[in-house]
Steps between C-alpha positions, in 0.01 A plus 500: 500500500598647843194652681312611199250207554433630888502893309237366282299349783532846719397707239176353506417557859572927379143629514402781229787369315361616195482842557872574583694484115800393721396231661322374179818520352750328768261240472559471080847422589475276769270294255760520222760393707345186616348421144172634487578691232149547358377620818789743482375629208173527616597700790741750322203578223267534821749781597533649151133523483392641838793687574636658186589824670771268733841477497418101536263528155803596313723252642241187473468649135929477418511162660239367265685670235789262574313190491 
């Protein structure tokens, strides 16, 4: 699992997270990776659906596509 736990922990302490499409979305892989996988998914529609304009909308949207 490596350091994803600690990533996980970090990215909470990121104020105004939610308004930065990359951050939202670092933190949708960091939750896959250490099995949170619904949260993941949570976090790369959040992206799709506030940022649809963003590079990171479109990527959130192909991994998805994969699952």
């Amino acid at each position: 699992m490596g350091n994803y736990a600690e990533a996980s922990n970090n990215m909470q302490l990121i104020t105004n997270r939610e308004n930065n499409p990359e951050t939202v979305f670092l933190e949708a892989l960091i939750s896959q990776e250490i099995g949170e996988d619904e949260q993941a998914k949570s976090l790369f529609q959040f992206v799709i659906n506030e940022f649809p304009q963003n590079d990171y909308a479109n990527y959130a949207k192909n991994i998805l596509k994969e699952e």
